[in-house]
LOZARO-447986 format. One record per residue: residue number from 1; x, y, z of N, C-alpha, C in turn. Coordinates in Angstrom, 2 decimals. Layout:
<recs>
 pos   neast  nnorth     nup  caeast canorth    caup   ceast  cnorth     cup
 NUM       X       Y       Z       X       Y       Z       X       Y       Z
...
</recs>
This chain:
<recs>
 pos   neast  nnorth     nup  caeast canorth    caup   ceast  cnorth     cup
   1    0.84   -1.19    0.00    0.00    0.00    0.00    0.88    1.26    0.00
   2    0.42    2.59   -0.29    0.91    3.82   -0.98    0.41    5.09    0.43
   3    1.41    5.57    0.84    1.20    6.79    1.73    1.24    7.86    0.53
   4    0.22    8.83    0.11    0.40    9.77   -0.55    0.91   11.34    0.40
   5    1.67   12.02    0.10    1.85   13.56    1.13    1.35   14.64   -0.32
   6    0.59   15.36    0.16    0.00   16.72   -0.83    1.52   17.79    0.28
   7    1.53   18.78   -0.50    2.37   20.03   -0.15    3.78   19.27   -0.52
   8    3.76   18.51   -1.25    5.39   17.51   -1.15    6.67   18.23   -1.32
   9    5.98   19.49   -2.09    7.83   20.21   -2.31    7.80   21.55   -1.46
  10    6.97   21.65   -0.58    6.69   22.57    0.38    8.30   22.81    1.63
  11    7.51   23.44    2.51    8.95   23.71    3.88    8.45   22.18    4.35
  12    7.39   21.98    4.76    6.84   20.79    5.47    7.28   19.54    4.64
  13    6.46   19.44    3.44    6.08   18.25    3.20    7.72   17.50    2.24
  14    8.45   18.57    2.76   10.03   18.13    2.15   10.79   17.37    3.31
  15   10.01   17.87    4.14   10.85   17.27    5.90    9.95   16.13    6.08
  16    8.84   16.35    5.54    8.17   14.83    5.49    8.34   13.56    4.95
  17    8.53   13.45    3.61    9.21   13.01    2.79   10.59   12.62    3.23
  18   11.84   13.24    3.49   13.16   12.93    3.57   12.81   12.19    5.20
  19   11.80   12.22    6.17   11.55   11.50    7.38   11.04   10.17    6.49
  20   10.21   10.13    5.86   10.18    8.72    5.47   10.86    7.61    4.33
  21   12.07    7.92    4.19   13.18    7.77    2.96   13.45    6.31    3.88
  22   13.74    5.19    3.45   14.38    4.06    3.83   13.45    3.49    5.11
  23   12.32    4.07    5.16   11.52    2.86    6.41   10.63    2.05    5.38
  24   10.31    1.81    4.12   10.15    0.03    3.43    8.77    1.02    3.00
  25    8.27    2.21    3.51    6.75    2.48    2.67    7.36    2.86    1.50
  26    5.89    3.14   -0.18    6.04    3.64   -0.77    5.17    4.61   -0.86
  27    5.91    5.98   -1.54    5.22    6.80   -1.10    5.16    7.31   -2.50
  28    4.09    8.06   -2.58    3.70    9.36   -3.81    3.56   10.61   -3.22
  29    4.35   11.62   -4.07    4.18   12.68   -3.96    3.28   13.92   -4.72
  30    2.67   14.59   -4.26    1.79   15.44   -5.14    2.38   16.45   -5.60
  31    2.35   16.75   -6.52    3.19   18.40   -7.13    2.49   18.48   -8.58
  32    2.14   19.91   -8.50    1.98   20.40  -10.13    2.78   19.98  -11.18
  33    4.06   19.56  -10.81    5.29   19.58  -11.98    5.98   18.60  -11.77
  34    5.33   17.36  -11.81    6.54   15.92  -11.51    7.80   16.21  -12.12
  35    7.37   16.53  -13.39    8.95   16.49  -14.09   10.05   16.94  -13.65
  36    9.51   18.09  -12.74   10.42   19.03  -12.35   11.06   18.56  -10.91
  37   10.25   16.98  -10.29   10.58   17.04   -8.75   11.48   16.08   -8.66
  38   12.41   16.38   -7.78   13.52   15.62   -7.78   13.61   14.37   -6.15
  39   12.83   13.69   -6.41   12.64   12.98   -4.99   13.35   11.48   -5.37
  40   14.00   11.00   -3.97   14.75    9.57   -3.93   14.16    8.74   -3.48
  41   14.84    7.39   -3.35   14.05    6.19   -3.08   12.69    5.69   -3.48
  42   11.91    5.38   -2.65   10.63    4.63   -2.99    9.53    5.80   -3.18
  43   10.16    7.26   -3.69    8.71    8.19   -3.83    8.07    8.40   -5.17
  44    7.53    8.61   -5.72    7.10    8.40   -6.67    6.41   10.08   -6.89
  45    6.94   10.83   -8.00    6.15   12.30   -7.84    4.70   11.74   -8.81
  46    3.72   12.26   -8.12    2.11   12.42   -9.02    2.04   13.93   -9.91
  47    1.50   13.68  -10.57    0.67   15.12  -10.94   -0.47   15.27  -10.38
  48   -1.08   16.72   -9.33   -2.25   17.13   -9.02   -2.28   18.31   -8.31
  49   -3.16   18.66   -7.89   -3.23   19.46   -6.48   -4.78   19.30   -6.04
  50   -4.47   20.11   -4.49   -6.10   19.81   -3.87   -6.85   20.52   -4.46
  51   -6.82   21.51   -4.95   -8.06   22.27   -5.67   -8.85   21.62   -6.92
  52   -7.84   20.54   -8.04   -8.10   19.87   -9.04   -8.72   18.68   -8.40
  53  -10.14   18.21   -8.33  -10.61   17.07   -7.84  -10.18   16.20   -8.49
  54  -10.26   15.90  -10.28   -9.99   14.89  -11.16   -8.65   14.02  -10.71
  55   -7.53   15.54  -10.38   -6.20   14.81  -10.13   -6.45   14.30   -8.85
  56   -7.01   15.01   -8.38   -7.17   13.97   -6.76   -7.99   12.57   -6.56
  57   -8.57   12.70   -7.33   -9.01   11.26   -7.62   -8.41   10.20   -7.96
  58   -7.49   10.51   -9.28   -6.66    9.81   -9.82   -5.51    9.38   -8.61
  59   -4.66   10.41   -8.18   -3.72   10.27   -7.19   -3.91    9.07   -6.22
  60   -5.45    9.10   -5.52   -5.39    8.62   -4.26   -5.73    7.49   -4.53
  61   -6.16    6.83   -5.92   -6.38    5.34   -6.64   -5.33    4.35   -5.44
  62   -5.14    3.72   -4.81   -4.72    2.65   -4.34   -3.56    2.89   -3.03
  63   -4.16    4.27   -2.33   -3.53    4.84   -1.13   -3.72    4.27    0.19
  64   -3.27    4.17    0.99   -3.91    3.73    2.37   -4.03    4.68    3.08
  65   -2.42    5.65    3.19   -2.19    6.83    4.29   -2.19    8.07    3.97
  66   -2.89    9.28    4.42   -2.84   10.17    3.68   -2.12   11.37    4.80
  67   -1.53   12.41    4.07   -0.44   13.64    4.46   -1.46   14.32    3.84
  68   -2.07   15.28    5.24   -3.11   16.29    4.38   -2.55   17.78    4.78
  69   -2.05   18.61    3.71   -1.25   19.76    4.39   -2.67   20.42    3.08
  70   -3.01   21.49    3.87   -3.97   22.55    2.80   -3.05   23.77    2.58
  71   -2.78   24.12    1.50   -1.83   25.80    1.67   -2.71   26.92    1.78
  72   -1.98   28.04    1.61   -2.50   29.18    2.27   -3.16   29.79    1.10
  73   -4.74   29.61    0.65   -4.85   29.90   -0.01   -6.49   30.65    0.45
  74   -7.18   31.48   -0.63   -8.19   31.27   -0.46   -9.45   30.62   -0.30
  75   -8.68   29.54   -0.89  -10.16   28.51   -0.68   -9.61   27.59    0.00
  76   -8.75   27.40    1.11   -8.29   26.62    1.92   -9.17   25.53    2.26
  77  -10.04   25.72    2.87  -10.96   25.28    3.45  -11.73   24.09    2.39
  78  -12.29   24.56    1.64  -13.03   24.35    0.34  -12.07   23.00    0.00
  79  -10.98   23.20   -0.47   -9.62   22.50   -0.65   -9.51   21.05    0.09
  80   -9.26   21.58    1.57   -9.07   20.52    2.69  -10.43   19.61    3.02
  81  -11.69   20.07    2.87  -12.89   19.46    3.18  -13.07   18.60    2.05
  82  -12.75   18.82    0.66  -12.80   18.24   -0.30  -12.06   16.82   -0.45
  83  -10.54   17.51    0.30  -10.04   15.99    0.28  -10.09   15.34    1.07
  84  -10.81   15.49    1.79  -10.88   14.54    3.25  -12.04   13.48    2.83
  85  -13.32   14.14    1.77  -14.15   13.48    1.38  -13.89   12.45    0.47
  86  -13.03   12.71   -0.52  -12.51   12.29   -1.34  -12.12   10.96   -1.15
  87  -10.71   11.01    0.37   -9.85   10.12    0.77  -11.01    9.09    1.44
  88  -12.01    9.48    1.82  -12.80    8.75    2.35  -13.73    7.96    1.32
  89  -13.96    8.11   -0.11  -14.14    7.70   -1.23  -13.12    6.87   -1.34
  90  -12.02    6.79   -1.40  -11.21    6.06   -2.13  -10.96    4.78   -0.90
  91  -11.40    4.72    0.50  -10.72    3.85    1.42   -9.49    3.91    2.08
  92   -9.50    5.16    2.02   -7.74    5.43    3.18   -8.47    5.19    4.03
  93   -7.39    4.72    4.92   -7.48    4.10    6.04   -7.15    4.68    7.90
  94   -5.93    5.64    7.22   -5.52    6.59    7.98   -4.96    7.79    7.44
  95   -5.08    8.97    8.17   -4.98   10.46    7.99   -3.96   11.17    8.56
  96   -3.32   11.98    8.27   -2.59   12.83    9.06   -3.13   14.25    8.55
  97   -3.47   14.79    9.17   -3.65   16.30    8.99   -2.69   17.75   10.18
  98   -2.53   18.29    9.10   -1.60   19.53    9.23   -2.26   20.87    9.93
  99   -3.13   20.76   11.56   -3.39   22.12   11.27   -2.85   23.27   12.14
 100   -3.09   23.51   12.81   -2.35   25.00   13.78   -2.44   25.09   15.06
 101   -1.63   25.48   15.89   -1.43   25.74   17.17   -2.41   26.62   17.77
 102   -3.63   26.66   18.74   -4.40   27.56   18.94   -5.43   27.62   17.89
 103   -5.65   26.93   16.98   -7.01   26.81   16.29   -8.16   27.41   16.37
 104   -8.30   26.53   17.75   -9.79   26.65   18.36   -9.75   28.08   19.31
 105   -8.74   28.92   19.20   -9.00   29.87   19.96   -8.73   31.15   19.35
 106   -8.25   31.47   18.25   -7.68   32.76   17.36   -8.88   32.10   16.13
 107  -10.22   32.62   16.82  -11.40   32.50   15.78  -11.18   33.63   14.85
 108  -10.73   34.83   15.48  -10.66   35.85   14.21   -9.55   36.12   13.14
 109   -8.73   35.01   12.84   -7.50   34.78   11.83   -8.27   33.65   11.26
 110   -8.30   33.82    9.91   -8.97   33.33    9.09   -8.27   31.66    9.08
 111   -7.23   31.56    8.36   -6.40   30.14    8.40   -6.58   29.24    9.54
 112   -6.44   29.97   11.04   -6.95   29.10   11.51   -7.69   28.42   11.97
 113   -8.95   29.50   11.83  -10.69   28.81   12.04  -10.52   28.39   10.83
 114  -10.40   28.30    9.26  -10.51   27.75    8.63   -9.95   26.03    8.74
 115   -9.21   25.77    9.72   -8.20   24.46   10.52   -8.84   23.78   10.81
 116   -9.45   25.11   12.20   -9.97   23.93   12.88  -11.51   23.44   12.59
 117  -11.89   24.01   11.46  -13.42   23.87   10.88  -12.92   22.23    9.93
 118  -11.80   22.17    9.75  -11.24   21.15    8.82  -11.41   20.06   10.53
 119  -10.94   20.13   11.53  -10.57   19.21   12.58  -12.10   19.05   12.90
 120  -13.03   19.84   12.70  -14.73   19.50   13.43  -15.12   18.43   12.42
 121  -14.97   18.46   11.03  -15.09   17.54   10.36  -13.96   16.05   10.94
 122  -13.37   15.91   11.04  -12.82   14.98   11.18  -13.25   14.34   13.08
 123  -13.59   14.67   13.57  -14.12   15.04   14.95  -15.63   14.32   14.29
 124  -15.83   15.08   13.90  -18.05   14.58   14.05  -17.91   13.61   13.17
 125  -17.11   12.99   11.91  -17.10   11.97   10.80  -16.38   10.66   11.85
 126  -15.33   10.99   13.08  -14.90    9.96   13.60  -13.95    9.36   12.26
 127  -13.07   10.52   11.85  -12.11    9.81   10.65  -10.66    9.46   11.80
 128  -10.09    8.13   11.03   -8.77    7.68   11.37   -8.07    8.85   11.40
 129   -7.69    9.69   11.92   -6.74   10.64   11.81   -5.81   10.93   13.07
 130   -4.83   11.26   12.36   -3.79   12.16   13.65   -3.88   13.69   13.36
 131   -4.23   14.37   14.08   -4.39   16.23   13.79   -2.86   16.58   14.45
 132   -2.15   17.19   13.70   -1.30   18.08   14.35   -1.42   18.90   14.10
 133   -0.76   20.12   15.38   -1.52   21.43   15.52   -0.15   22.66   15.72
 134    0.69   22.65   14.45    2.28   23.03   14.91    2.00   24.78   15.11
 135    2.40   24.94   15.97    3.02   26.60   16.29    3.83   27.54   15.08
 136    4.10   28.90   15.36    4.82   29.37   14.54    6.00   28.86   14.12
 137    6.87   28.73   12.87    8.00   27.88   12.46    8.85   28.72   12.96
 138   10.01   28.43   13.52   11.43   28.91   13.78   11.85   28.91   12.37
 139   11.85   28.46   11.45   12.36   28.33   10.26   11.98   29.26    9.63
 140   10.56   30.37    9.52   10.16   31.52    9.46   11.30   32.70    9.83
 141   12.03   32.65   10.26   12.97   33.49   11.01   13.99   33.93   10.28
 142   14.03   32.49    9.00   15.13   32.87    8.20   15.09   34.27    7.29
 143   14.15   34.56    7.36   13.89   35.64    6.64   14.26   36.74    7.54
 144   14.91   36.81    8.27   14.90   37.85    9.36   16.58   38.58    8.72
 145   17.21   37.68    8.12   18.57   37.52    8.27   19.17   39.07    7.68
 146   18.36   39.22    6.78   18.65   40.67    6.13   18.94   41.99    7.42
 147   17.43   41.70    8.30   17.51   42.95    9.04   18.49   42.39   10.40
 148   18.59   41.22   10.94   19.80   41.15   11.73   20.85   41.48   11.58
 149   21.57   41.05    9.99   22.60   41.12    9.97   23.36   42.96    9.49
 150   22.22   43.51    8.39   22.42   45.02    7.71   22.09   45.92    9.12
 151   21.21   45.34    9.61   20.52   46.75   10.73   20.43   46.46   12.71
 152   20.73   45.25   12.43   20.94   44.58   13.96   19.51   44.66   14.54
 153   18.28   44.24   13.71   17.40   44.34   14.09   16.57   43.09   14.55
 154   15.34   42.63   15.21   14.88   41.16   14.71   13.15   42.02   14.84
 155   12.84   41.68   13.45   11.88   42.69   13.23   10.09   41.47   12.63
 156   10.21   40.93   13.22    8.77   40.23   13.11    8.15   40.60   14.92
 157    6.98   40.92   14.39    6.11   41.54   15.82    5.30   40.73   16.72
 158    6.21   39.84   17.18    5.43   38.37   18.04    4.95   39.31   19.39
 159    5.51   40.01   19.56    5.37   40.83   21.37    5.97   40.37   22.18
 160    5.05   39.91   23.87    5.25   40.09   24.69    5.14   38.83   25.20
 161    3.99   38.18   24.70    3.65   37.24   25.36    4.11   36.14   25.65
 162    4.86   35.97   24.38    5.47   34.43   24.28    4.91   33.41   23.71
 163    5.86   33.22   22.36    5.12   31.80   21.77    6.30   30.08   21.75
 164    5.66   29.44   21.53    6.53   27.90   21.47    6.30   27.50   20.14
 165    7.81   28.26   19.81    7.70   28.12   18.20    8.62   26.62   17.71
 166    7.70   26.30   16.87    8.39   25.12   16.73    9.59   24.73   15.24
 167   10.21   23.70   15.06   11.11   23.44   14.36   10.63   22.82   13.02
 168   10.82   22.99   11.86   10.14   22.42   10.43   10.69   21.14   10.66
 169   11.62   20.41   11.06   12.16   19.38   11.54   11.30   18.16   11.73
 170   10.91   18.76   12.86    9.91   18.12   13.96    8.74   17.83   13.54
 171    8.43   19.00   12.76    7.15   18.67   12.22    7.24   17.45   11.11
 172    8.23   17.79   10.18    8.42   16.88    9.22    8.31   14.80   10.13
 173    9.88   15.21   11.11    9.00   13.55   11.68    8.11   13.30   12.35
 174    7.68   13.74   12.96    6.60   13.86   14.42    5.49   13.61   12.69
 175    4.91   14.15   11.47    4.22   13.67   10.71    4.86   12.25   10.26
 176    5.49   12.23    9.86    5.97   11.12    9.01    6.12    9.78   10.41
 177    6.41    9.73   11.26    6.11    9.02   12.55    4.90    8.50   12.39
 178    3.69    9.42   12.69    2.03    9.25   12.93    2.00    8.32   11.44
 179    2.28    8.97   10.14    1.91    7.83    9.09    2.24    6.97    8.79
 180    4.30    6.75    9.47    4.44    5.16    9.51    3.47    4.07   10.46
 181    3.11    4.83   11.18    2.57    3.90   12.05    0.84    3.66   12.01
 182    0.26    4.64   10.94   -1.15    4.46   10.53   -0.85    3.91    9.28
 183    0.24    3.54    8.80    0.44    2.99    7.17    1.12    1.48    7.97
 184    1.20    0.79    8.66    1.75   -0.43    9.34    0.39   -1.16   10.07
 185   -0.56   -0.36   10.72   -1.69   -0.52   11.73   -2.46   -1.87   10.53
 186   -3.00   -2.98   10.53   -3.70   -3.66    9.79   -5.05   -3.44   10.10
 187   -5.64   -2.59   10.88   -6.72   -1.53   11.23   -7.02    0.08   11.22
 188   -7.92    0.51   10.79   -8.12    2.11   11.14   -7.74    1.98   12.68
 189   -6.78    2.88   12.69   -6.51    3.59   14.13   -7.17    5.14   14.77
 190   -7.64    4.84   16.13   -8.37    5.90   16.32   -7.89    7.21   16.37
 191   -8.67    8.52   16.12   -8.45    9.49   16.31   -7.32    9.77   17.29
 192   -5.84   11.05   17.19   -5.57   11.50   18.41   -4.71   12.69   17.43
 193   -4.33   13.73   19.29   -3.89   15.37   18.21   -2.88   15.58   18.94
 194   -1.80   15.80   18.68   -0.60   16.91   18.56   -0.49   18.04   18.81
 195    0.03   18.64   19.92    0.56   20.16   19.78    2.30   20.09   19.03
 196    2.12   20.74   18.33    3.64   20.80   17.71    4.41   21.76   17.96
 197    5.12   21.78   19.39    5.82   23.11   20.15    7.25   23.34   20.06
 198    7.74   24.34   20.41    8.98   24.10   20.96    9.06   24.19   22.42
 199   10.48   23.89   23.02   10.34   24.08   24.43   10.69   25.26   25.13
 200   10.50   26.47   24.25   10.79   27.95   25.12    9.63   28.45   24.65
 201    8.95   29.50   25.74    8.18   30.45   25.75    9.03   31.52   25.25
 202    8.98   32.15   24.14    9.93   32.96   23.28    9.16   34.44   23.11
 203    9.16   35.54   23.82    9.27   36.52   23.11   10.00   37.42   22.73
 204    9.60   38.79   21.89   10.46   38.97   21.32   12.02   39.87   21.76
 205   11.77   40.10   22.98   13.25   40.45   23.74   13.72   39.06   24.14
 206   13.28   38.36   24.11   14.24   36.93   24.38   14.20   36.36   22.83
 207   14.35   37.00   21.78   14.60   36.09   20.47   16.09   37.40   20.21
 208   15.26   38.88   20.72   16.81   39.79   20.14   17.78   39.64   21.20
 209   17.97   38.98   22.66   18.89   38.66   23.03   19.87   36.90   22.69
 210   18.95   35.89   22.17   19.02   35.07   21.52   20.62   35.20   20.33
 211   19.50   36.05   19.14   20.62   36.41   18.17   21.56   37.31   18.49
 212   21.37   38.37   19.44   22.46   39.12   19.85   23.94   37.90   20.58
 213   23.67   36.91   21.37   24.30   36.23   21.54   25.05   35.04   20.21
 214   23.79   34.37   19.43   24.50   33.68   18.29   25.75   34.57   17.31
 215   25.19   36.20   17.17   25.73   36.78   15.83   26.86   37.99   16.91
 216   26.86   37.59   18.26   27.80   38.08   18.68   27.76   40.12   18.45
 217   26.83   40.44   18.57   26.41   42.15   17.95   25.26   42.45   18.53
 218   24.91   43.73   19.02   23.53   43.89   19.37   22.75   43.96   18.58
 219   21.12   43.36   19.25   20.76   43.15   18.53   18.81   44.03   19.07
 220   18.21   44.51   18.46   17.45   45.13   18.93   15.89   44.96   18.95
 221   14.60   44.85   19.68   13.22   44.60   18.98   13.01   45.61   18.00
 222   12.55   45.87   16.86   11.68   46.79   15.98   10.35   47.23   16.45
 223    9.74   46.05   17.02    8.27   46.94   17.69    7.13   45.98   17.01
 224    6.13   46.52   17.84    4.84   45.53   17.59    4.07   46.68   16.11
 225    4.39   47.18   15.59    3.97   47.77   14.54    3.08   46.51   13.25
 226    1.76   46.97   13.47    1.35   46.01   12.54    1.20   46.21   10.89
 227    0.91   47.59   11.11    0.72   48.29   10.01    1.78   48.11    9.02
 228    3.05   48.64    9.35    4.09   48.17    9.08    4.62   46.47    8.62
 229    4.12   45.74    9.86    4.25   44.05    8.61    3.34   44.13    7.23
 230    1.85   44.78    7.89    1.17   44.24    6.75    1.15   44.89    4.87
 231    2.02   45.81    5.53    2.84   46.81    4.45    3.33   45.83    3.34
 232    4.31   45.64    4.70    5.99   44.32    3.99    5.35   43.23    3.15
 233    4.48   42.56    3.74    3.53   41.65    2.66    2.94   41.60    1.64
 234    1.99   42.67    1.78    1.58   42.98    0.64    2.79   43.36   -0.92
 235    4.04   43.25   -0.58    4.27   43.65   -1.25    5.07   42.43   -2.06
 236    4.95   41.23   -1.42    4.84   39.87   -1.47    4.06   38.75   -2.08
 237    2.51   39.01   -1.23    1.83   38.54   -0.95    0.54   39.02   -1.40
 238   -0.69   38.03   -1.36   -2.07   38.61   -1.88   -2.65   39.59   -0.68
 239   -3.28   40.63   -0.95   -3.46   41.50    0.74   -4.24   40.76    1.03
 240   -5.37   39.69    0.95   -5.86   38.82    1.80   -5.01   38.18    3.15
 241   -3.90   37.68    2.12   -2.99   36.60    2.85   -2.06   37.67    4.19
 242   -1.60   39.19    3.52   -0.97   40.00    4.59   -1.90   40.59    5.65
 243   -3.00   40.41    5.44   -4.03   41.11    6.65   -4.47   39.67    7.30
 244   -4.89   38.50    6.82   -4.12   37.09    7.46   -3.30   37.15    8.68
 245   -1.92   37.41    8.05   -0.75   37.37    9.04   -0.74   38.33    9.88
 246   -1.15   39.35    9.59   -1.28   40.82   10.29   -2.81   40.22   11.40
 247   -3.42   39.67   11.47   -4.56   39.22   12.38   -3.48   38.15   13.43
 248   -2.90   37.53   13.19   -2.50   36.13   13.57   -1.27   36.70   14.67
 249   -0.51   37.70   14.10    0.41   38.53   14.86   -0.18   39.42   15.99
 250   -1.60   39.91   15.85   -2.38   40.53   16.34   -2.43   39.70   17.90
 251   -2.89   38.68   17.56   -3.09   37.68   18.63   -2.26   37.03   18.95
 252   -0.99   36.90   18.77    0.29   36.74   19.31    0.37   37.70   20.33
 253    0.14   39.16   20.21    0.99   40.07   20.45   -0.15   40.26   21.83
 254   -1.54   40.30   21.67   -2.77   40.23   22.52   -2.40   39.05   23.89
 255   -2.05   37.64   23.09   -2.54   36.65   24.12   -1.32   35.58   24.20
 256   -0.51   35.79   22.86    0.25   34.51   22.80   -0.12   33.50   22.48
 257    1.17   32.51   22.17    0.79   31.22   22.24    2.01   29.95   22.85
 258    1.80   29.74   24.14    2.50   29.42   25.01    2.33   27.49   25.29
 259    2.84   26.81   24.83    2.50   25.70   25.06    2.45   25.27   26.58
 260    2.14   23.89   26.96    1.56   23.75   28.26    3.25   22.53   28.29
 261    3.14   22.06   29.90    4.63   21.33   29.56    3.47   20.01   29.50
 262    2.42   20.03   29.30    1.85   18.34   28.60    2.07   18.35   27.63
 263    1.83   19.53   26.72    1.96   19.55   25.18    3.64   18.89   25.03
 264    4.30   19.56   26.14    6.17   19.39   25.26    5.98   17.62   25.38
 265    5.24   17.14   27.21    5.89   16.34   26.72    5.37   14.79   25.98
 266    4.46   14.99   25.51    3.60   14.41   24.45    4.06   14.69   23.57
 267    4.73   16.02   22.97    5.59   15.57   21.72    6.62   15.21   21.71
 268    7.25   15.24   22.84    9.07   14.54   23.36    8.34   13.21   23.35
 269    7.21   12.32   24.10    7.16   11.16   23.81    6.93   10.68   22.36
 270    6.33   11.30   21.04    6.17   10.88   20.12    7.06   10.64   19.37
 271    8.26   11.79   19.43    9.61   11.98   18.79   10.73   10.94   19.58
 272   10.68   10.64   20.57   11.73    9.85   21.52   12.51   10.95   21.70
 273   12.54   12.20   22.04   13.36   13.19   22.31   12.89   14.36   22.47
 274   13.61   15.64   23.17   12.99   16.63   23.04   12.70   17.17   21.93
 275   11.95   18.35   21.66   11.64   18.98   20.33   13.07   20.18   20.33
 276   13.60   20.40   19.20   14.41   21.24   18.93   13.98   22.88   19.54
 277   15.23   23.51   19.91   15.56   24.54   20.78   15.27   25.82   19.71
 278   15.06   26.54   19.35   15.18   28.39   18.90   16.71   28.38   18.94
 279   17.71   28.26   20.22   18.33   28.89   20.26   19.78   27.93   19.64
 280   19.14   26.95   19.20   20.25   25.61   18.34   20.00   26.37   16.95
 281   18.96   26.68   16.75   18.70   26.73   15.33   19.15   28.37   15.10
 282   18.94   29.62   15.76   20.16   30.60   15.97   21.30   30.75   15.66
 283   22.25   29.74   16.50   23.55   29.29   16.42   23.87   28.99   15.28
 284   23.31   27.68   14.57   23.13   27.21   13.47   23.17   28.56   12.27
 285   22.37   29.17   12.21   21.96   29.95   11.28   23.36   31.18   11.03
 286   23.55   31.65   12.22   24.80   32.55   12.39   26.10   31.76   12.02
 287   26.08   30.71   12.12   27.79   30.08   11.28   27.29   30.64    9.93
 288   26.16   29.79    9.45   25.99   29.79    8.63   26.01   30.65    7.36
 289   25.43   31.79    8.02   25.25   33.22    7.58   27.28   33.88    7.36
 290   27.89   33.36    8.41   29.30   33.69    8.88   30.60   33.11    7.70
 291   30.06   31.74    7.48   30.56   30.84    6.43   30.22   31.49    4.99
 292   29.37   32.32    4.62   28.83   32.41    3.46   28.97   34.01    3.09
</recs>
């Protein structure tokens, strides 16, 4: 039997993928552009995406396990409900779904009531699934590198509160974990959910003393200015998607998002280890940046 992952050439579904390289599944990958995807071992690139039902039909022909990542789109929702129906057409057996930290409580950021409206379905249908629910990415940060390094700044507007941002890493096995083991099960396995944290309450004077320590230079907050991110985006991004992020930062900056130490250590038991540090991946980043 066939674990399919949608988002396959994504930040995620690349850490997903390289987590399941040499454990005996075969896997398919979804991408607009097989030709173009360069994946090893037993993966196999598809042509589709979730918005194209036809290709999703075709794709999930003889799947057991499914990697359900929805992107950030407008019809997110529309997207993710679709394939859940779908997968349930075709006889998967087990699910992994991708959705967000605080879901059920940042009702007014669109993405993630759009999540957890995806998790009520899977909740009231009683589908085989594992929900994970990952926090902001540390890997998000990389983008910071410009204003650390030109202006000594760390200029994304998390606040005060403190979030448990987690590692693309982690997410990648902590998923690929849940589907070896719903792609092995010779039964639907029941429902269960994931917080996907890191283990620091991080805000943002403890991220500019962080890099002030990795990059060895001071290093300074920029400020909770929202107006200002949702500027930077737009100039990126669809203004749907920057007034999105500009809501989501909103409620960072309002309430946080602070994991509980059940959450860490329910995901230290899933992983056999702790979840990766902020301040490893810092370090990391500053050679890196130093080397280059």
């Amino acid at each position: 039997m066939t674990i399919l992952v949608t988002g396959a050439t994504g930040v995620v579904g690349t850490q997903v993928i390289a987590h399941l390289q040499n454990h005996g599944a075969e896997v398919r990958a979804l991408t607009r552009s097989p030709e173009k995807a360069a994946f090893g071992g037993k993966v196999t690139a598809v042509k589709g995406e979730l918005g194209d039902l036809p290709s999703m039909r075709a794709a999930l022909q003889g799947v057991s396990t499914l990697f359900l990542l929805a992107p950030n789109a407008a019809d997110e929702l529309t997207q993710a409900l679709q394939a859940l129906s779908l997968a349930r057409e075709a006889g998967v057996k087990g699910i992994v779904y991708l959705s967000v930290f605080k879901g059920a409580d940042y009702v007014d950021v669109p993405h993630f009531t759009s999540k957890h409206t995806v998790e009520r379905m899977i909740e009231q249908l009683d589908l085989p699934a594992t929900v994970l629910r990952p926090a902001y990415f540390i890997q998000n940060d990389s983008r910071q590198k410009e204003a650390l390094l030109g202006h000594g700044i760390y200029g994304m507007p998390v606040g005060a509160k403190g979030i448990s941002m987690v590692d693309v890493r982690d997410i990648g096995e902590a998923a690929a974990r849940e589907l070896l083991r719903r792609e092995r099960a010779s039964t639907a396995l029941p429902r269960v959910a994931y917080e996907l944290v890191g283990p620091d309450a991080l805000t943002a004077d403890a991220l500019a003393a962080i890099w002030a320590d990795a990059l060895q230079r001071p290093i300074r907050y920029a400020g909770d200015d929202l107006d200002a991110l949702e500027a930077r985006l737009r100039q990126v991004a669809p203004g749907w998607l920057a007034y999105d992020m500009r809501l989501m930062m909103q409620r960072y900056q309002q309430d946080g998002a602070v994991a509980s130490a059940a959450d860490i250590d329910a995901l230290t038991a899933l992983l056999g280890r702790a979840p990766r540090s902020y301040r490893d991946f810092a370090q990391a980043a500053a050679k890196e940046w130093a080397a280059n």
